[in-house]
C-alpha positions in Angstrom: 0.0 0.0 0.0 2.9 2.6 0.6 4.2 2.0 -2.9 0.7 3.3 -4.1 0.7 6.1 -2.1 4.2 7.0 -3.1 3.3 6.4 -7.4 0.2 8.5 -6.6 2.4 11.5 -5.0 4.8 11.2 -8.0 2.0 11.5 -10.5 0.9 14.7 -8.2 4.2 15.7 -8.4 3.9 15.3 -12.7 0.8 17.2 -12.6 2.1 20.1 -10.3 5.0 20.5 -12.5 3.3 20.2 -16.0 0.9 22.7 -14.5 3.3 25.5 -13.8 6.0 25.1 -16.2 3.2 25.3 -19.3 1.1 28.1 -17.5 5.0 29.6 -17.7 5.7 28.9 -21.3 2.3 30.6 -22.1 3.0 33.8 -20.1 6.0 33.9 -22.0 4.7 33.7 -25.5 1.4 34.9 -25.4 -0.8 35.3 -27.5 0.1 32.2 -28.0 -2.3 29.9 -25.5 -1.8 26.0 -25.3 0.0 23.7 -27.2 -2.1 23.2 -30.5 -1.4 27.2 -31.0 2.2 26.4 -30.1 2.4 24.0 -33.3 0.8 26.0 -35.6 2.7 29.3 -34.5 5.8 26.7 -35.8 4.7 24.8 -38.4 2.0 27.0 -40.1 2.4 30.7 -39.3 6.3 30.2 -38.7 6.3 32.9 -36.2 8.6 30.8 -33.8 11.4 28.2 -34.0 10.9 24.8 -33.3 13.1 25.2 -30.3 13.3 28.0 -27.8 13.7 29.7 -25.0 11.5 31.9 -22.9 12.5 34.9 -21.0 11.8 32.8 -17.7 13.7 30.2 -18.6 11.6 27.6 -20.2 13.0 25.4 -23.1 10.4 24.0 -25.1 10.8 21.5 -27.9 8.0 20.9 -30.8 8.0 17.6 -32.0 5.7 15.3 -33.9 2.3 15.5 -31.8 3.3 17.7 -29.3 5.8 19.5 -27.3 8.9 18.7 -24.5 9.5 21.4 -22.2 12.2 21.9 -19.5 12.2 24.2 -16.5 15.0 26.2 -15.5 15.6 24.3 -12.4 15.8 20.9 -15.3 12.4 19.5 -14.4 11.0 18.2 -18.2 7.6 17.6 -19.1 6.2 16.4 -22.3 2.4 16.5 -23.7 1.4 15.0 -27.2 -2.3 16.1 -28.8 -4.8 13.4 -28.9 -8.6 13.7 -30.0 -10.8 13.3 -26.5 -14.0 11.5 -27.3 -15.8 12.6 -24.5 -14.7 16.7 -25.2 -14.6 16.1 -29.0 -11.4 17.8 -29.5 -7.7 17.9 -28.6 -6.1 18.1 -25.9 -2.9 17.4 -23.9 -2.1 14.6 -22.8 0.6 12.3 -21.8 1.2 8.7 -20.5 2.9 6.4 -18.1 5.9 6.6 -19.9 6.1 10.8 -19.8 6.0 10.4 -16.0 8.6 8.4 -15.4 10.9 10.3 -17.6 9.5 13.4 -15.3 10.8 11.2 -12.3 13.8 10.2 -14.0 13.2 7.3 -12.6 13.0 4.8 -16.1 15.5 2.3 -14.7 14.3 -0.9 -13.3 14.4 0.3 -9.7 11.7 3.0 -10.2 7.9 2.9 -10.4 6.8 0.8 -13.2 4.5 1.3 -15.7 1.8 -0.1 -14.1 2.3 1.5 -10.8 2.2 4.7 -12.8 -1.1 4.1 -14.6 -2.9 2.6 -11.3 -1.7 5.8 -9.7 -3.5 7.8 -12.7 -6.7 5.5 -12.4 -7.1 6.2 -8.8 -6.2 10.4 -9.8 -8.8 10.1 -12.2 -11.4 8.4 -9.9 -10.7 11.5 -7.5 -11.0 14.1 -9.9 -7.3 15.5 -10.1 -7.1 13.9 -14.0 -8.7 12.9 -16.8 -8.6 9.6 -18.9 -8.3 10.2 -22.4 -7.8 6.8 -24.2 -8.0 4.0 -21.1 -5.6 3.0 -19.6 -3.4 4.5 -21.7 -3.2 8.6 -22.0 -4.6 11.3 -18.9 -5.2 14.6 -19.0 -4.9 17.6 -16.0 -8.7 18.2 -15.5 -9.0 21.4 -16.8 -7.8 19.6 -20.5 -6.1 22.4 -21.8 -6.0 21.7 -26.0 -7.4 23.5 -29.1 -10.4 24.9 -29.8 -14.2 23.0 -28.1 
C-alpha cells in the first residue's frame, strides 16, 4: 500500500510540474495559449522556431504531436495532442511513460508502468485527472488543448 501512495504523490508531483512550467511557457509567449497554437505558430504561421527559450527560462521542444519542455531548475515535461472522445477535440495529454521520464526514474528500480497508470486510475477516480484513451493517455482536469 505505501508503494501506491508513493506512485500516486509522483504522478501529483507530474501534474504540479506540468501545470506550472506550461502556465510559464504561455506567459512567455502569449498570445500564444496552449500547445495546438504552439504547433501551428511553428509549423503553419512560422512565427517561432521549433526550439526556444523563454525569458523565464523555459526550453520548449515541438516535436511530432506535441511538445517537450524543461524548467529552468531541469524539471521536463512532455504532452502530445490526442482527440478526446468525450470533449470532441484535442487536448494534452501524456502517458505512463512521460512520467517516469519526469521522475527520471525509467531504470528498473523505479515505479513501473503499471504502478504509474494505477496511480493515474485512482487520480482520475478522485478528480485530479482525466482519462483520455483507457488505460493509456490522462489529461490535468482542466484539458487544456485546441479549440471546443
Amino acid at each position: 500500500m505505501a508503494r501506491d501512495a508513493s506512485s500516486v504523490d509522483a504522478v501529483l508531483r507530474f501534474a504540479a510540474a506540468l501545470h506550472e512550467i506550461r502556465g510559464r511557457l504561455f506567459a512567455d509567449l502569449s498570445p500564444v495559449a496552449d500547445i495546438a497554437d504552439l504547433l501551428t505558430a511553428v509549423r503553419s504561421r512560422r512565427e517561432l522556431p521549433r526550439e526556444g527559450l523563454t525569458r523565464s527560462g523555459i526550453e520548449y521542444t515541438v516535436h511530432g504531436a506535441g511538445c517537450r519542455m524543461i524548467s529552468s531548475d531541469g524539471r521536463e515535461v512532455d504532452v502530445d495532442l490526442l482527440t478526446d472522445s468525450l470533449l470532441g477535440r484535442e487536448v494534452e495529454a501524456f502517458d505512463a511513460w512521460r512520467i517516469r521520464w519526469f521522475l527520471d526514474e525509467a531504470a528498473d528500480d523505479g515505479y513501473s508502468t503499471e504502478d504509474i497508470v494505477a496511480a493515474c486510475t485512482q487520480l482520475v477516480r478522485e478528480g485530479y485527472l482525466r482519462e483520455v484513451v483507457e488505460g493509456n493517455w490522462f489529461a490535468l482536469p482542466d484539458a487544456p488543448g485546441g479549440p471546443a
